[in-house]
VOMI-722688 format. One record per residue (C-alpha): residue number from 1; residue in one letter; x, y, z. Coordinates in Angstrom, 3 decimals, decimal comma. Each point is the difference from the previous one (the first is absolute). Example, Ala and Ser with C-alpha at 12.3 -4.5 7.8 and 13.67 -1.06 7.14 Angstrom:
{k->1; r->A; east->12,300; north->-4,500; up->7,800}
{k->2; r->S; east->1,370; north->3,440; up->-0,660}
This chain:
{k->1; r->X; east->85,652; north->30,324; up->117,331}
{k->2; r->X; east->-1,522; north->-1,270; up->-3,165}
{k->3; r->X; east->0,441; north->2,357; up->-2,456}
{k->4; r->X; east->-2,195; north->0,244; up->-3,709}
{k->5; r->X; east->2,253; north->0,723; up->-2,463}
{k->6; r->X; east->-1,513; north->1,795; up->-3,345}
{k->7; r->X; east->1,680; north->0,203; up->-3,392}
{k->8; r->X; east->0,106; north->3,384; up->-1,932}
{k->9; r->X; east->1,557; north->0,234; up->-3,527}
{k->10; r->X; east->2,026; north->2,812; up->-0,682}
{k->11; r->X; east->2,437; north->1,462; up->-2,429}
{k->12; r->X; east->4,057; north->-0,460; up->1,754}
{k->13; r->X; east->1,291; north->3,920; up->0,743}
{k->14; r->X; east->1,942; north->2,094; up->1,724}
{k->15; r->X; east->-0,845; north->3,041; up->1,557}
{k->16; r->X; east->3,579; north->2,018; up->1,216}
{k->17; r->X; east->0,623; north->3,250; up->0,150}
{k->18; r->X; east->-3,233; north->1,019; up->-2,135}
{k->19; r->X; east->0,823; north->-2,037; up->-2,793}
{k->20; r->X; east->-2,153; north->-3,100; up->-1,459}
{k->21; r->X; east->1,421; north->-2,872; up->-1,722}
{k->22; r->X; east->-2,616; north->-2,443; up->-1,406}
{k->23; r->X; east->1,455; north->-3,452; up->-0,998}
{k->24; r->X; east->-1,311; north->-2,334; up->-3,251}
{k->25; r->X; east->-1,563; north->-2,953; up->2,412}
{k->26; r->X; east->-2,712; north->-0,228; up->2,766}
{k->27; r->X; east->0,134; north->-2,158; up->2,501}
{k->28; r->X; east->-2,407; north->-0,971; up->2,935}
{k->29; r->X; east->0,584; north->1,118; up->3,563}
{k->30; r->X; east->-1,045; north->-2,104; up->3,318}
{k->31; r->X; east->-0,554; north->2,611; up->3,017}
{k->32; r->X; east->-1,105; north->0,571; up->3,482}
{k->33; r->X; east->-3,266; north->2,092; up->-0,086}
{k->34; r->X; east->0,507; north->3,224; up->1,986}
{k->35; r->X; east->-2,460; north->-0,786; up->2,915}
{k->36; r->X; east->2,485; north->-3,266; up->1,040}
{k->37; r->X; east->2,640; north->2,174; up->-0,745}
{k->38; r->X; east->-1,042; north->3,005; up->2,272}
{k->39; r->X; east->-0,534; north->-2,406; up->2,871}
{k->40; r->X; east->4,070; north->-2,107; up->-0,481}
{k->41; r->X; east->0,658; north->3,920; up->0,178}
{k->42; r->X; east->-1,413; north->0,957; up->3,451}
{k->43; r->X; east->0,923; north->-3,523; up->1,662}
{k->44; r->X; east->3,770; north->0,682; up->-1,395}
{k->45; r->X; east->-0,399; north->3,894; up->1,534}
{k->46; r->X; east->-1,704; north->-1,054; up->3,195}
{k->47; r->X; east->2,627; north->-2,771; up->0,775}
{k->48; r->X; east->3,237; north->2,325; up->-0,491}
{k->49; r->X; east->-1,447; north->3,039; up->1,717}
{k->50; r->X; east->-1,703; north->-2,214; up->2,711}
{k->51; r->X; east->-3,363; north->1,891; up->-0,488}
{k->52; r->X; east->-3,503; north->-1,992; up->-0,391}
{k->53; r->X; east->-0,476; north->-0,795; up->-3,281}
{k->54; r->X; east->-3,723; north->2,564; up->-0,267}
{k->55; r->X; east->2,229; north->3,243; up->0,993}
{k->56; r->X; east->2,087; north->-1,087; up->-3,466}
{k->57; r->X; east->-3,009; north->-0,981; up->-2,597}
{k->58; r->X; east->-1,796; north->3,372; up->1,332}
{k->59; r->X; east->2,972; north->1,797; up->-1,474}
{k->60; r->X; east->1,241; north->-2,015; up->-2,682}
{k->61; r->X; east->-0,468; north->1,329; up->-3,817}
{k->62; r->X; east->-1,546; north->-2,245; up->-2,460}
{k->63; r->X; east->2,951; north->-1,983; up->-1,394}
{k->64; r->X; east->0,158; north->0,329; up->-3,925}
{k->65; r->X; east->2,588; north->-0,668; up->-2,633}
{k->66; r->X; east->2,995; north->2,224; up->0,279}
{k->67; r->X; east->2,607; north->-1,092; up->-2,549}
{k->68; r->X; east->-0,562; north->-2,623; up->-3,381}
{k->69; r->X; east->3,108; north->-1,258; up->-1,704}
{k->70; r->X; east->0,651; north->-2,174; up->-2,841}
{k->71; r->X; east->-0,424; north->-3,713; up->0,714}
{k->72; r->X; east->-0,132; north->-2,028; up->-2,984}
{k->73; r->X; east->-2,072; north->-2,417; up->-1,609}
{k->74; r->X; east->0,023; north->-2,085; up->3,061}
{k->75; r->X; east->-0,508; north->2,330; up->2,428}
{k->76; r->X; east->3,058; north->-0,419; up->1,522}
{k->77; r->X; east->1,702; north->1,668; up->2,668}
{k->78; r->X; east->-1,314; north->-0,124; up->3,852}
{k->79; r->X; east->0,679; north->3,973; up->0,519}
{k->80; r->X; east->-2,183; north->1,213; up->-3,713}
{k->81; r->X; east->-2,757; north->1,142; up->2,091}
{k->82; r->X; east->-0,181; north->2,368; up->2,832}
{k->83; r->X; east->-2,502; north->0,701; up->2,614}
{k->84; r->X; east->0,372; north->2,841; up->2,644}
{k->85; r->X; east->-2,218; north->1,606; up->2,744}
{k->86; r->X; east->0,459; north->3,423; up->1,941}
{k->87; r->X; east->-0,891; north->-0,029; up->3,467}
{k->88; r->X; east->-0,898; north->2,974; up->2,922}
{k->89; r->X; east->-1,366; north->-0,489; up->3,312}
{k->90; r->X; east->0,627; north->1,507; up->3,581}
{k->91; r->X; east->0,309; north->-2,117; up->3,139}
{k->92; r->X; east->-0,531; north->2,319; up->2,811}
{k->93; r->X; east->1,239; north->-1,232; up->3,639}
{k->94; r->X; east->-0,032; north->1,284; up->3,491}
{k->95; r->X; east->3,175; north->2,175; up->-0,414}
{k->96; r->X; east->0,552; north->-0,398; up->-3,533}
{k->97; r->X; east->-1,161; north->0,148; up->-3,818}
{k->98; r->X; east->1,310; north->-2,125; up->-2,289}
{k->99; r->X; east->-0,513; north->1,309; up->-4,111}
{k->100; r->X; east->0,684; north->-2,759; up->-2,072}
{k->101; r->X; east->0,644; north->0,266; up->-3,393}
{k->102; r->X; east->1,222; north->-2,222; up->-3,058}
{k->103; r->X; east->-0,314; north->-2,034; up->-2,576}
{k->104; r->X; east->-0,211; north->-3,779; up->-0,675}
{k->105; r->X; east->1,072; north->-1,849; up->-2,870}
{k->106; r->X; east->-1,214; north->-3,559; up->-1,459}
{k->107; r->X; east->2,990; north->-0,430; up->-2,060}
{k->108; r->X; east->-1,337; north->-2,561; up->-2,727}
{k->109; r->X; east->-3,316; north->-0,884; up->-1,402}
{k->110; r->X; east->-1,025; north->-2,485; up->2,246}
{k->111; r->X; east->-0,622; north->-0,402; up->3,754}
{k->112; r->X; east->3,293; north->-2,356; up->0,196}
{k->113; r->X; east->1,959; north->3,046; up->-0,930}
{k->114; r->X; east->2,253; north->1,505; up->2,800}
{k->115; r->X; east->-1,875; north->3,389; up->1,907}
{k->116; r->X; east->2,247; north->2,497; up->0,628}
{k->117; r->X; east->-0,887; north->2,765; up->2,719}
{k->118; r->X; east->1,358; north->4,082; up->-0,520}
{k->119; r->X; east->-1,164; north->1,313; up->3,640}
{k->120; r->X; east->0,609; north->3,645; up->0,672}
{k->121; r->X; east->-1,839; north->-0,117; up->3,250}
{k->122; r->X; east->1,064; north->2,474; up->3,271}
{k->123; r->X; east->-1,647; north->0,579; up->3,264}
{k->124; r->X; east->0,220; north->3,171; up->1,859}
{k->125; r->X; east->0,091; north->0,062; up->3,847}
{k->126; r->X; east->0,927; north->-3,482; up->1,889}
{k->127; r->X; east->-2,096; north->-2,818; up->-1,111}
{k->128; r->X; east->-1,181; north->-1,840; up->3,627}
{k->129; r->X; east->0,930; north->-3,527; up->0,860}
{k->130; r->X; east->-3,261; north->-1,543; up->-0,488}
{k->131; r->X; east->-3,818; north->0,479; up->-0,740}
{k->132; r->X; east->-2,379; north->0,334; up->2,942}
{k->133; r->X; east->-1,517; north->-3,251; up->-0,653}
{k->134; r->X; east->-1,328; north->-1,486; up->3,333}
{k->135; r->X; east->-3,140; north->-1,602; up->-0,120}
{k->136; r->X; east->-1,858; north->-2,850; up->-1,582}
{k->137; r->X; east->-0,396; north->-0,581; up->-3,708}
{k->138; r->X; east->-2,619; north->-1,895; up->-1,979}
{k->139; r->X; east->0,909; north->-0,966; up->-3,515}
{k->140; r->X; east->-2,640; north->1,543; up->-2,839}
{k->141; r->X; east->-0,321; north->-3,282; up->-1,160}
{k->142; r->X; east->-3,180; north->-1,438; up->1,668}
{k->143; r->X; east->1,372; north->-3,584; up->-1,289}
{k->144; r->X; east->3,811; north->0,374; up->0,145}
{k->145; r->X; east->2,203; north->-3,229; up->-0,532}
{k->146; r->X; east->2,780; north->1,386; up->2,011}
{k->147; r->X; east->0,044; north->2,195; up->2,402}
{k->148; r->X; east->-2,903; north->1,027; up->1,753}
{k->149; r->X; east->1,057; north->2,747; up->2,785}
{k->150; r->X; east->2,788; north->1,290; up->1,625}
{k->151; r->X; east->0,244; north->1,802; up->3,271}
{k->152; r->X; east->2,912; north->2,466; up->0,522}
{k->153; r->X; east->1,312; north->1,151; up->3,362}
{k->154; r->X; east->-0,164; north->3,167; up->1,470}
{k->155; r->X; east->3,313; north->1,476; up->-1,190}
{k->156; r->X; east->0,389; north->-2,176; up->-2,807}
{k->157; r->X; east->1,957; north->-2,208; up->1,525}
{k->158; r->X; east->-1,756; north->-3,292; up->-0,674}
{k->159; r->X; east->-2,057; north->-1,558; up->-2,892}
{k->160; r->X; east->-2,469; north->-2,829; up->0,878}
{k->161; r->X; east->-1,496; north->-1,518; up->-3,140}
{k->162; r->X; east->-2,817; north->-2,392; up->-0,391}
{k->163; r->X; east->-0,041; north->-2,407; up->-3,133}
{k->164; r->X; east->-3,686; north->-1,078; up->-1,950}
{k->165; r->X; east->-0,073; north->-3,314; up->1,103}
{k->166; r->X; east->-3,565; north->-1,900; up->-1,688}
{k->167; r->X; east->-3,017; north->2,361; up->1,824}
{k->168; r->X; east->2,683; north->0,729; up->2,859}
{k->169; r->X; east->3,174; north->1,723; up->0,813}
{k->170; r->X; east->3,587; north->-1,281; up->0,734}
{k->171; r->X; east->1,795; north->2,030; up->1,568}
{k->172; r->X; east->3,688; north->0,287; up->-0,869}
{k->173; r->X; east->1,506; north->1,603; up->3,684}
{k->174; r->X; east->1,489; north->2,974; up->0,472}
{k->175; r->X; east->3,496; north->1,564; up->-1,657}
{k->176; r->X; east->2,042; north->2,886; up->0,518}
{k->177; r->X; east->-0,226; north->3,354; up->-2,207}
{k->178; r->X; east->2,506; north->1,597; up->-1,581}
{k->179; r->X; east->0,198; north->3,535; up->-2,712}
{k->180; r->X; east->1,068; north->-1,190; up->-3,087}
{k->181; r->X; east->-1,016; north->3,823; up->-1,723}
{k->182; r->X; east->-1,962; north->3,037; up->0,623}
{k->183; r->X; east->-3,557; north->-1,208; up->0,306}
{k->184; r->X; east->0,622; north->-3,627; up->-0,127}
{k->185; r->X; east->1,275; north->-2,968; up->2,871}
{k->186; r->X; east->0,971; north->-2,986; up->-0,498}
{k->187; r->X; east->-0,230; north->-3,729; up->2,237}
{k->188; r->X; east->0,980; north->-3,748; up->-0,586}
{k->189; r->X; east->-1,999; north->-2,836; up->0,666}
{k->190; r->X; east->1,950; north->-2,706; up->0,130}
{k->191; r->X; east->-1,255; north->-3,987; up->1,108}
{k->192; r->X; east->0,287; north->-4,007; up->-1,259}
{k->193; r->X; east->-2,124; north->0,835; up->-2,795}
{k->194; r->X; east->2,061; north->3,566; up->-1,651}
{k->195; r->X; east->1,151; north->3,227; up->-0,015}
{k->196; r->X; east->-2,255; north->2,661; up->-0,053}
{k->197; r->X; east->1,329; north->3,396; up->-0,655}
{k->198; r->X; east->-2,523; north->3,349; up->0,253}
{k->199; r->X; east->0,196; north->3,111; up->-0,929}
{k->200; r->X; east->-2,240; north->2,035; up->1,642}
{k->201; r->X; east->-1,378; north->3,131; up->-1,806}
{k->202; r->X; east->-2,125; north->3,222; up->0,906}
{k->203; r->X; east->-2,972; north->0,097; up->-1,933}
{k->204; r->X; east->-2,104; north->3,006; up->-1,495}
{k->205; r->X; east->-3,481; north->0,448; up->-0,826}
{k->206; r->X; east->-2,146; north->-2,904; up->0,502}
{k->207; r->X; east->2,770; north->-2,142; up->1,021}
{k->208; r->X; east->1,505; north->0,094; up->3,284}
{k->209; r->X; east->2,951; north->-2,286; up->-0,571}
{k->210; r->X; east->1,757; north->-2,016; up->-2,116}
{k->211; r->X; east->2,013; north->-3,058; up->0,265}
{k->212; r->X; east->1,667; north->-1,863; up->-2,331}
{k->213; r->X; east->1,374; north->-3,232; up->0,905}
{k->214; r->X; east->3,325; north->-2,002; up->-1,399}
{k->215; r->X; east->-0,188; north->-4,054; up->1,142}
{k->216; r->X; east->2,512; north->-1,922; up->-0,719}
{k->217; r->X; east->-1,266; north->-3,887; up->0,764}
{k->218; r->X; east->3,105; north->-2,176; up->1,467}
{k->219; r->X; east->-1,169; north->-3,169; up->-1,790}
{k->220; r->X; east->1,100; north->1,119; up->-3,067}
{k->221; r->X; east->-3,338; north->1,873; up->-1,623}
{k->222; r->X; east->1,452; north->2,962; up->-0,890}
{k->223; r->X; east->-0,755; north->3,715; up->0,695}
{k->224; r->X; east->-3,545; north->1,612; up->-0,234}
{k->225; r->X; east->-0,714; north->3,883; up->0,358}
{k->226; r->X; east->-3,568; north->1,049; up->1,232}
{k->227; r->X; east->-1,411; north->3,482; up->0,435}
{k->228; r->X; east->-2,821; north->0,469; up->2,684}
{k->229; r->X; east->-1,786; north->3,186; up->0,800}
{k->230; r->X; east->-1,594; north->1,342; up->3,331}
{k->231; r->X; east->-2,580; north->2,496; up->1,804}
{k->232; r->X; east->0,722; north->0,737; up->3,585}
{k->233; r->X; east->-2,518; north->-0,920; up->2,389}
């Protein structure tokens, strides 16, 4: 994700334990605004609890400047600048509800700065194996440029997916579903071309379902990451 970076000038301090230490020089900071910062957040959340990435941002606390330290003239040091989020939202399954709770750390002042995750979640009763998802799925996008339905069998025990091929539909065949985490299944699509691995999330509100998709290309391309969304038919 392209990210706009803005410069703010500041005076170097610390703030510990109540006390404030203001040092002689000033020296100009390059950061991640908090909107592309709130959404690394609940896309780092989402992918270690295995929840879609909405439930997350619905819950997640605007992320703001926790702790300034000294950093020189030169504005050195990758860890001067902290930015942190709280978040709180309940999943709520068949035979369980999950509470989850924590907080999530951008330990740096820039979005190449490692995100560190404090979860505190618990469920109470016993989450089910899967989602009821069977049915057929159109994405939201009335254009999409990847994947343009899926159809899930009664059970969920099969995913069928058709790709946006031009004005038409390819359709990709059929694979096996498996739980991967409470609300969420999982399926590989594998052929000549790559390896397509989806994670298959419960959706909430307008959105039916979510799937996010991993391909890894065997010629050599690399590995792209692409989130689709879904209203049941």
């Amino acid at each position: 994700m392209k990210v706009e970076l803005r410069a703010l000038r500041l005076l170097c301090a610390v703030f510990f334990f109540g006390y404030t230490n203001l040092a002689s020089a000033s020296c100009i900071i390059s950061y991640a605004n908090q909107s592309d910062v709130a959404d690394e957040f609940a896309q780092e959340v989402a992918d270690q609890l295995k929840v879609s990435v909405r439930s997350v941002a619905l819950g997640l606390t605007t992320p703001m400047v926790t702790q300034l330290v000294p950093i020189g003239d030169d504005c050195s040091g990758t860890d001067s600048i902290f930015f942190s989020s709280s978040y709180s939202f309940d999943l709520r399954s068949q035979n369980a509800t999950c509470y989850h709770r924590g907080v999530v750390i951008l330990k740096g002042f820039s979005l190449t700065a490692d995100i560190e995750v404090q979860d505190s979640s618990t469920c109470i009763g016993i989450p089910q194996t899967g989602p009821q998802l069977a049915g057929e799925y159109i994405n939201l996008n009335t254009s999409p440029r990847h994947i343009k339905r899926v159809v899930i069998s009664k059970n969920n025990r099969f995913i069928q997916v058709f790709g946006a091929c031009g004005g038409g539909e390819c359709d990709w065949g059929r694979a096996a579903l498996t739980s991967a985490a409470p609300g969420t299944m999982k399926a590989v699509f594998n052929d000549s071309a790559a390896k397509r691995e989806l994670q298959v999330v419960e959706g909430m509100g307008t959105m039916d379902l979510e799937i996010h998709t991993k391909t890894t290309y065997h010629d050599g391309r690399g590995t792209k990451v692409l989130i689709d969304s879904f209203y049941k038919n």
